[in-house]
C-alpha positions as CSV (number, residue, x, y, z in Angstrom):
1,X,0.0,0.0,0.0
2,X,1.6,3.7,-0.8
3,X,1.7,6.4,1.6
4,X,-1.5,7.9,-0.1
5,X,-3.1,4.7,0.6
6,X,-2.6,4.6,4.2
7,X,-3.1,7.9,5.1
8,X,-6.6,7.1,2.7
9,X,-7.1,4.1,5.7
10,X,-6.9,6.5,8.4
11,X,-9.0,8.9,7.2
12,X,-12.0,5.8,6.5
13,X,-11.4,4.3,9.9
14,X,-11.8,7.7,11.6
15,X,-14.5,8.3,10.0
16,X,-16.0,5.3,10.7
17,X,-14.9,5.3,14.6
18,X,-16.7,8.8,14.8
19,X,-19.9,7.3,13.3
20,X,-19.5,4.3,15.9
21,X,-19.1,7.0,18.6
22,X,-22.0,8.6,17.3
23,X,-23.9,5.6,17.6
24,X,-23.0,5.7,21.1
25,X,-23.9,8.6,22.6
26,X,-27.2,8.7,20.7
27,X,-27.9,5.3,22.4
28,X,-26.6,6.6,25.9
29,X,-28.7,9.8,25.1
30,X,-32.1,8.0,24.5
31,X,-31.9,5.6,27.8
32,X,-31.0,8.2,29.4
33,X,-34.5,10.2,28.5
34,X,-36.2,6.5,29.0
35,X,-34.9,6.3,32.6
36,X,-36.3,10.2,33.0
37,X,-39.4,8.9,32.0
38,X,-39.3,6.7,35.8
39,X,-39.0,7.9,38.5
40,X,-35.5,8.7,39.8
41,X,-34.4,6.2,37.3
42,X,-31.9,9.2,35.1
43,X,-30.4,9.3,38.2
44,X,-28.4,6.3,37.8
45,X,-28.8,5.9,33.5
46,X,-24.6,6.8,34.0
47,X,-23.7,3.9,36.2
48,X,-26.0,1.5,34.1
49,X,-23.9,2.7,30.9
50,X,-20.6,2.4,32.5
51,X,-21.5,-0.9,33.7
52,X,-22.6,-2.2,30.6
53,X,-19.2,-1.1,28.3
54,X,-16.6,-0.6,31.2
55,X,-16.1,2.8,31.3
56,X,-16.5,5.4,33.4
57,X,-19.7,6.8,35.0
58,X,-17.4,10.7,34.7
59,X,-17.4,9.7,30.7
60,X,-21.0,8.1,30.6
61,X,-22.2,11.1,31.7
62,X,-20.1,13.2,29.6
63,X,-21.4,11.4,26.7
64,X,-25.1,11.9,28.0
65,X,-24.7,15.5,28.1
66,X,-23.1,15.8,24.5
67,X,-26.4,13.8,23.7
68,X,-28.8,16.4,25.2
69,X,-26.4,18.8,23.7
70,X,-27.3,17.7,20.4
71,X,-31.0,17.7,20.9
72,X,-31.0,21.6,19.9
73,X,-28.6,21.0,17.2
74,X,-30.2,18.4,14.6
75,X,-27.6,19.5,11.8
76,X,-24.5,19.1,13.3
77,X,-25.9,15.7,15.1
78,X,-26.4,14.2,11.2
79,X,-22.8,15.5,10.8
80,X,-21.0,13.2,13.7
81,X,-24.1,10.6,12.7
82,X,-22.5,10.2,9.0
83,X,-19.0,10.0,10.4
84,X,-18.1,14.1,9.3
85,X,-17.2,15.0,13.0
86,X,-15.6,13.0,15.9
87,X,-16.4,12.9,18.9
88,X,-13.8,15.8,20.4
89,X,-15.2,18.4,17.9
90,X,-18.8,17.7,18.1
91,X,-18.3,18.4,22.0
92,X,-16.5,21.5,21.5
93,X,-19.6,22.4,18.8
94,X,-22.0,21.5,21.9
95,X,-20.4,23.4,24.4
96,X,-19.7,26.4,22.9
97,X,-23.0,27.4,21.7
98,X,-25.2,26.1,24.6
99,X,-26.2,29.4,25.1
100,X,-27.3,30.8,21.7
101,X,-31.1,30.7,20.9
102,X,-32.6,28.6,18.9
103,X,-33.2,30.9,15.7
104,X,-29.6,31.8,15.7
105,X,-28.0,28.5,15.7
106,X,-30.1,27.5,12.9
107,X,-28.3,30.0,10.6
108,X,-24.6,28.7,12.0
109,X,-24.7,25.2,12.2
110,X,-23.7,25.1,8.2
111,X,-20.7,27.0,9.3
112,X,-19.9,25.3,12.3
113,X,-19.7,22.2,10.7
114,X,-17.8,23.5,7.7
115,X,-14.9,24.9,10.2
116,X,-15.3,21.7,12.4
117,X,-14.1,19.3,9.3
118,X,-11.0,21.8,8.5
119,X,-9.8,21.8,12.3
120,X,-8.6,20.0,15.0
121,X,-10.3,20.6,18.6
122,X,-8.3,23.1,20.1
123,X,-8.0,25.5,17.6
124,X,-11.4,24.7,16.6
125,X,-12.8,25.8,20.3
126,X,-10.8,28.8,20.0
127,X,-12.5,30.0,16.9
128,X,-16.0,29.1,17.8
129,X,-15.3,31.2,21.3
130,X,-14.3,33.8,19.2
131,X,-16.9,33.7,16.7
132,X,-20.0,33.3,19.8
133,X,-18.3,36.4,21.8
134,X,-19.0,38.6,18.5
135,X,-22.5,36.9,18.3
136,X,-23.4,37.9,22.0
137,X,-20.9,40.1,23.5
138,X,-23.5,41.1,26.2
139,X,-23.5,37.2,27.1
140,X,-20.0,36.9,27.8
141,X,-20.1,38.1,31.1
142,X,-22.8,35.9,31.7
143,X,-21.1,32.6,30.4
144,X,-18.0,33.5,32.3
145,X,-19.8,33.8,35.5
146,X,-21.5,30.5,35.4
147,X,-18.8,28.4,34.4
148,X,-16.9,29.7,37.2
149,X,-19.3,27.7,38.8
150,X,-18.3,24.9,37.0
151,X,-14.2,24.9,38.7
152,X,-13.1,21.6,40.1
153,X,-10.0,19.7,40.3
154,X,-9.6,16.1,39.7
155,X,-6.5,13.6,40.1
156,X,-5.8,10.4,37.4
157,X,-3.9,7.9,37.9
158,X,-1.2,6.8,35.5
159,X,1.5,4.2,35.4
160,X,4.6,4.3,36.9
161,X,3.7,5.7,40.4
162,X,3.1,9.0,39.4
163,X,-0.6,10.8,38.6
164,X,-2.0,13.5,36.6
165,X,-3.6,16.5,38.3
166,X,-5.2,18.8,36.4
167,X,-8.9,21.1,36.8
168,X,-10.8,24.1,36.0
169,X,-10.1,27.4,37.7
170,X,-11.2,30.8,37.0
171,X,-8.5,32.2,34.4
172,X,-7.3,35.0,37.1
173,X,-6.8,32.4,39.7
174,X,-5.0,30.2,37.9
175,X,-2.3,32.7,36.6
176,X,-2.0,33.7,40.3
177,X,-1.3,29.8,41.1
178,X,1.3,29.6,38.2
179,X,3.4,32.6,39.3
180,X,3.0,31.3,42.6
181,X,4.5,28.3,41.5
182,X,7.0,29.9,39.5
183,X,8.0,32.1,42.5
184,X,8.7,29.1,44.7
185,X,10.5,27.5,41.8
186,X,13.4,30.4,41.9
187,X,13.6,30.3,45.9
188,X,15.9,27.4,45.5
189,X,19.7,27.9,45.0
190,X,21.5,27.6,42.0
191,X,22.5,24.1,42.8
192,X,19.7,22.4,42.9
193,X,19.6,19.5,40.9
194,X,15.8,20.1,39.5
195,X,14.5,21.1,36.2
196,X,12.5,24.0,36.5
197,X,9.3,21.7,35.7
198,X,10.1,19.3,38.2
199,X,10.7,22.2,40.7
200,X,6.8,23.4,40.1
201,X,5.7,20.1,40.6
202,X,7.4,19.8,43.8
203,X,6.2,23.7,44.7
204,X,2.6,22.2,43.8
205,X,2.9,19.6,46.9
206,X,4.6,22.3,49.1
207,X,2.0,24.7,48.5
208,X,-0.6,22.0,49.8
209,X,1.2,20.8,52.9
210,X,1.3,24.5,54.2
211,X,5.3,25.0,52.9
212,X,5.6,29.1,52.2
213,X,9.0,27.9,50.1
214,X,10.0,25.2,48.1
215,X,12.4,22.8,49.8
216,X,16.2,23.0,48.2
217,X,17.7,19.5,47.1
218,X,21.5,20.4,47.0
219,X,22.7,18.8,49.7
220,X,25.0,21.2,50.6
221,X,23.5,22.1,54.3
222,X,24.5,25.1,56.1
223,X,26.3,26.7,52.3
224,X,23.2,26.3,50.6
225,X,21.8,30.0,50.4
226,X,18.2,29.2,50.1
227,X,15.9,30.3,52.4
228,X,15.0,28.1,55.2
229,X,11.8,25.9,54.8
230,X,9.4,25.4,57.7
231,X,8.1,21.9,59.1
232,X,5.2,20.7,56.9
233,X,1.7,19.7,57.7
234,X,1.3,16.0,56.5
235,X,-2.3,15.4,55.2
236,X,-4.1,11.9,55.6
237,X,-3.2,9.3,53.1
238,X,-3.7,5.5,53.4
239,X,-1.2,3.0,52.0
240,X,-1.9,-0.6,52.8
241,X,1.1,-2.7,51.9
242,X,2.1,-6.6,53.0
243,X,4.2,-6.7,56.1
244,X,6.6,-8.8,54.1
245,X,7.1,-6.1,51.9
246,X,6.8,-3.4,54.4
247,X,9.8,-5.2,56.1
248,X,12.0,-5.5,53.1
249,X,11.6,-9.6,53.3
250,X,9.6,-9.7,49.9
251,X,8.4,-7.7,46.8
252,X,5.0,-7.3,46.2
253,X,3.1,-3.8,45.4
254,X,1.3,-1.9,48.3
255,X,-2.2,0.3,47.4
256,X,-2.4,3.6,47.6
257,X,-5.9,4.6,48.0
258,X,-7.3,6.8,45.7
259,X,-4.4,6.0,43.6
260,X,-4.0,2.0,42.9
261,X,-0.6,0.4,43.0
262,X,3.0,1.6,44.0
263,X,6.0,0.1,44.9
264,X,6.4,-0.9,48.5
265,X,10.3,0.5,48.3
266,X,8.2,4.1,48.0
267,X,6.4,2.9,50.8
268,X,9.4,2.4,52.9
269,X,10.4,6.0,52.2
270,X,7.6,7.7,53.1
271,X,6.8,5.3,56.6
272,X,9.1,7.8,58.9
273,X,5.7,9.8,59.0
274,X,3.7,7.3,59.0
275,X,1.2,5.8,62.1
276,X,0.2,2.1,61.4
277,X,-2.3,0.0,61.8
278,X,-2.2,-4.0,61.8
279,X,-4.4,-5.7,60.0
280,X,-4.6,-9.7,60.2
281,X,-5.9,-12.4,58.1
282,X,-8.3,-13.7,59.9
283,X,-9.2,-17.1,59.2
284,X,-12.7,-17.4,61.0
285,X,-14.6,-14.3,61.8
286,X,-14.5,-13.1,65.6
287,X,-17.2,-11.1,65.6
288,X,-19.1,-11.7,68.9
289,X,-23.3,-12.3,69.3
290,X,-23.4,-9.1,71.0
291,X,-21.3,-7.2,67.9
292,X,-23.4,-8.9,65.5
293,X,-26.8,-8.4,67.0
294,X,-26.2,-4.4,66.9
295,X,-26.8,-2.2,63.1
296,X,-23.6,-0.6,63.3
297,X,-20.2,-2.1,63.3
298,X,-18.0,-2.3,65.8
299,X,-14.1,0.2,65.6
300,X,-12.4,-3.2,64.8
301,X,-15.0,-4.2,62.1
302,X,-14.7,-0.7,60.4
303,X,-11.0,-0.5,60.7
304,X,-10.9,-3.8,58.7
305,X,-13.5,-4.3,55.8
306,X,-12.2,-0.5,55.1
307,X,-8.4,-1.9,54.8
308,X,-9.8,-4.9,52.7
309,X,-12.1,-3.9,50.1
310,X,-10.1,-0.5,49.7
311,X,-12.5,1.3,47.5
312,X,-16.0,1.9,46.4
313,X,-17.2,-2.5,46.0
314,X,-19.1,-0.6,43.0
315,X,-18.0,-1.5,39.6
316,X,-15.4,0.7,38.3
317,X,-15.4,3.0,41.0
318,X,-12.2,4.2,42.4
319,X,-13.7,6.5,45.5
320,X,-11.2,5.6,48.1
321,X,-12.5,3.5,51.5
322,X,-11.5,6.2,53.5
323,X,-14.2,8.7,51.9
324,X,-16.8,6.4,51.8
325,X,-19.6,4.9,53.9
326,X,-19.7,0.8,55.3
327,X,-23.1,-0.7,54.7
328,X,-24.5,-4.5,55.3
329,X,-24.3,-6.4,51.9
330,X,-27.3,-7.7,52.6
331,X,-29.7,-5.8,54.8
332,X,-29.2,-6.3,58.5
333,X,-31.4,-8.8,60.5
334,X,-30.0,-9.5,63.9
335,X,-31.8,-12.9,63.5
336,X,-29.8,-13.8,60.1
337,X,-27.6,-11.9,58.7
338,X,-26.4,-9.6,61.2
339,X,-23.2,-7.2,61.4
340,X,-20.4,-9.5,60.5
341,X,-16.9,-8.9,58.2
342,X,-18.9,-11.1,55.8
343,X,-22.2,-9.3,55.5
344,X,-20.8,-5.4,55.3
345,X,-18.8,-3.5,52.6
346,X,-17.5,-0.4,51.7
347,X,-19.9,2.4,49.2
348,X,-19.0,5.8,48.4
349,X,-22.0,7.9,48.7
350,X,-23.7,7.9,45.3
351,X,-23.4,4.2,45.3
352,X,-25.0,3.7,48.8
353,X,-28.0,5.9,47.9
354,X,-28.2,3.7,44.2
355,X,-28.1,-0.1,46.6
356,X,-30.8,2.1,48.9
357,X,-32.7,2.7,46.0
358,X,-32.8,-0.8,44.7
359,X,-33.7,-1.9,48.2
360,X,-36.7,0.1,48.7
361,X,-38.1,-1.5,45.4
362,X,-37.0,2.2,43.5
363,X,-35.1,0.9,40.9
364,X,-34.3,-2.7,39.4
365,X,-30.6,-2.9,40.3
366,X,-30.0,-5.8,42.2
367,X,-27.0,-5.9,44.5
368,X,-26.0,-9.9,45.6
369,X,-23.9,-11.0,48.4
370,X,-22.5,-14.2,46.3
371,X,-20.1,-15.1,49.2
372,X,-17.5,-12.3,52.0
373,X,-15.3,-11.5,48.9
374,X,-17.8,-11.0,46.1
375,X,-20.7,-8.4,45.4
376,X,-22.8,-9.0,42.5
377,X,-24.4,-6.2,40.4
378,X,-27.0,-6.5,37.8
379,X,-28.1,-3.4,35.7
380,X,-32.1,-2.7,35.3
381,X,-30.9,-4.1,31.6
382,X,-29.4,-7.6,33.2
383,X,-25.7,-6.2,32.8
384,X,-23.5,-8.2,35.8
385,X,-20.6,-7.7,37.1
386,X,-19.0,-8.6,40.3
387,X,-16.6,-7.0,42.7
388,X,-14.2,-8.2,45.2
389,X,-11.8,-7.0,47.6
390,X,-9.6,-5.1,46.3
391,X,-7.3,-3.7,49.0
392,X,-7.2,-7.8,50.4
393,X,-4.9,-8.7,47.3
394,X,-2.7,-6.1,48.3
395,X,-2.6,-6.9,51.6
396,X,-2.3,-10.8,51.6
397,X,-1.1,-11.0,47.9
398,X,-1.8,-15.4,48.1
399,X,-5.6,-14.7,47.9
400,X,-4.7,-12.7,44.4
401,X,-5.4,-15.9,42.7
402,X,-5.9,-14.1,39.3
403,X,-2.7,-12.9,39.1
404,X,0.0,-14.0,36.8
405,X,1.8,-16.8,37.1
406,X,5.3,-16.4,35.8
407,X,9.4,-16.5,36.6
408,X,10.1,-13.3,35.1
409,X,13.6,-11.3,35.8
410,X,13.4,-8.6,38.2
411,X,13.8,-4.8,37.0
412,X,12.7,-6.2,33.7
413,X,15.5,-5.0,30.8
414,X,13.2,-2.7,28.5
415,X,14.3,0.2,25.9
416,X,12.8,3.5,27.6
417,X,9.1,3.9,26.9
418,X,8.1,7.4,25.4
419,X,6.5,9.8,27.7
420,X,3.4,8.3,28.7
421,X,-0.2,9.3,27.0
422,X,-2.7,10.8,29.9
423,X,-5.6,11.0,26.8
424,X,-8.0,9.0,26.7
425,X,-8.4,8.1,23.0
426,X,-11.4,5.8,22.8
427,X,-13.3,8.9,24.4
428,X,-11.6,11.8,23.7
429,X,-13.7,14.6,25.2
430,X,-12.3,16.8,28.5
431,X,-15.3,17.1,30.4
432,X,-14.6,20.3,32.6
433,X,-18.0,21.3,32.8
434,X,-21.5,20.0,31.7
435,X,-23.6,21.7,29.9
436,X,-26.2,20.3,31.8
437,X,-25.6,20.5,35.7
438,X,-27.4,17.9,36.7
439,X,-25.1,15.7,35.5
440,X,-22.4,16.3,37.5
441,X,-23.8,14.4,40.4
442,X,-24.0,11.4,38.5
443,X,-19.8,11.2,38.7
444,X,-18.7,9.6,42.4
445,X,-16.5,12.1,43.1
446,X,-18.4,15.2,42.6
447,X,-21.0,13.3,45.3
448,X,-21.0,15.1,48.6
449,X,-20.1,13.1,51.6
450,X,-23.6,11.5,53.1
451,X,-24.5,10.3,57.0
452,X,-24.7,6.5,57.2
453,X,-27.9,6.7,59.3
454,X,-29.8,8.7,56.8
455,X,-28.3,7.6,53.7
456,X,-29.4,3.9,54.4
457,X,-32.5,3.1,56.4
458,X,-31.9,-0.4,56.7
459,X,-29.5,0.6,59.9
């Protein structure tokens, strides 16, 4: 094939992957509007989507709104329908004429779609922003103000032990962080080993455990001429990690909630400010009548089914243990299943108030206790998927009986990968704000924290 003919290729199976992706949110779009149609049953269409194709409920919901977006814009929906427009620029399109009336966007849709073929996203969102704040200069003020209601920050994950943190902040604000950061960058001395990059990074985490200057790395002591730093204020992070591997005696990876896997030599480092607690493998449940008779756990009990499941026993939800809520797998009955380690597990808050739901007869989820490690989930649509315990493979890495097998030389001899990709590409949208709000609290992290005692009446 010639070089014509492959870049031909790419240009067909684009355009086919944009008219599968339209597919998509058209589909996600429509259940979602069936679920409106039930009571309280849009409120979960997200979690029902991500459960059914293994993505997020943050992008389910992203491609809901881009759905409703669309709903006002029939042209440029036939355009990403026949494969003309991806995903990333029909989503740029949607946001940045949510606010036009109906009569206008009539007459610039055949122009948005013409501009939308000849560019890529970003360049394409700067000339639609420019083109919309000569439409409605008087709504500029207007759109500015609301989607400073839309600033957040959010933290990925990404390989390596190391995570992406990025948001949306009001433009002023953000400029005053960056020559903040930039600030702290130059208190240093002229010996410091860092790259200017890797000094804001650094100046981020300072700024966040109460530093007013960025630590120097020299290592010269007392003839370093930087400016003293003060004693930091550590906030609450929770690593569980084997002891083996705590100790040095093995390797195996320790879990960083929030996070997922990092090396337990990292661990080692970071234990001088560390408090621990010891969690043990227990065999055969010593939960006492009297602890199992009462609704709530007991400290012990808490302490532990936190440790082992880790996370949110949803699936595909990473809200860490220690921000979420313990509730009985199956709803407690001091006469049957009562408050035992088997019978309770670990919900953020959205997906407490979704098992509630299901419970009171609201919705058809059903939530199964198969056995104390697994939590079934079936969708409304018969979707399942179970969860286990996550943070017990870390912590006792012989019940990881999934995990691979092999003799495999240790550090592994590779050529150095290139700088690892933080885009998603199988849904490349960058979902800062939704054009419809109501969205947002269908993402787990964007749920405020709830009370156990209201948020599940079975207790």
């Amino acid at each position: 094939m010639t070089d014509e003919g492959l870049l031909d290729a790419v240009r067909r199976a684009h355009g086919a992957a944009a008219f599968a992706q339209a597919a998509e949110v058209l589909a996600v779009r429509e259940l979602y509007r069936r679920r409106a149609a039930a009571e309280r049953g849009a409120e979960f269409a997200a979690a029902e989507a991500s459960m059914a194709v293994q993505i997020s409920e943050t992008v389910a919901a992203g491609l809901i709104d881009i759905g409703i977006g669309l709903d006002r814009l029939p042209r440029i929906r036939e355009a990403f329908a026949s494969g003309r427009i991806d995903l990333a620029r029909t989503q740029v399109l949607v946001e940045n004429v949510r606010d036009l009336p109906e009569e206008l966007l009539a007459d610039v849709e055949p122009t948005l779609i013409d501009v939308a073929e000849r560019l890529p996203p970003a360049r394409l969102r700067q000339t639609v922003r420019r083109w919309v704040a000569r439409l409605d200069p008087a709504g500029e003020s207007r759109r500015r103000e609301r989607r400073e209601g839309d600033r957040d920050v959010r933290i990925k994950a990404v390989q390596d032990g190391m995570a992406v943190f990025d948001g949306v902040v009001p433009a002023v604000g953000a400029q005053t962080v960056a020559m903040r950061l930039r600030e702290m960058s130059l208190q240093v001395c002229r010996s410091d080993p860092r790259t200017m990059a890797q000094r804001r990074a650094d100046a981020l985490v300072a700024l966040a455990d109460g530093s007013r200057h960025l630590r120097c790395t020299c290592g010269r002591g007392k003839r370093c001429t930087a400016p003293e730093s003060e004693p930091s204020r550590r906030p609450l992070i929770q690593i569980g990690v084997p002891a083996q591997a705590f100790l040095g005696e093995r390797d195996a990876p320790a879990h960083l909630a929030g996070y997922g896997p990092i090396d337990a030599a990292l661990v080692r480092r970071i234990a001088e400010y560390a408090r621990f607690q010891l969690i043990p493998e227990r065999i055969d449940d010593p939960t006492s009548s009297e602890e199992a008779a009462r609704p709530d756990p007991a400290q012990w009990q808490e302490r532990d089914v936190r440790a082992l499941d880790g996370m949110c026993r949803f699936p595909g939800c990473t809200m860490p243990s220690s921000e979420s809520l313990l509730d009985h797998s199956v709803p407690f009955d001091a006469a049957r299943r009562g408050t035992v380690l088997a019978n309770l597990a670990v919900l953020c808050t959205r997906h407490l108030r979704l098992k509630a739901a299901a419970g009171r007869g609201e919705t058809s989820w059903r939530i199964d206790c198969v056995d104390a490690d697994r939590l079934r989930w079936r969708s409304p649509t018969g979707d399942e998927r179970t969860t286990l315990r996550e943070g017990e493979r870390y912590l006792f890495p012989h019940t990881d009986i999934e995990a691979f097998d092999a003799i495999w030389p240790s550090p592994a001899s590779v050529s150095a990968p290139p700088h690892p990709s933080t885009v998603d590409l199988t849904y490349p949208i960058e979902h800062g704000a939704f054009v419809h709000p109501e969205l947002v609290s269908m993402t787990p992290e964007n749920e405020p924290p709830g009370h156990l005692v209201v948020e599940n009446p079975s207790r």
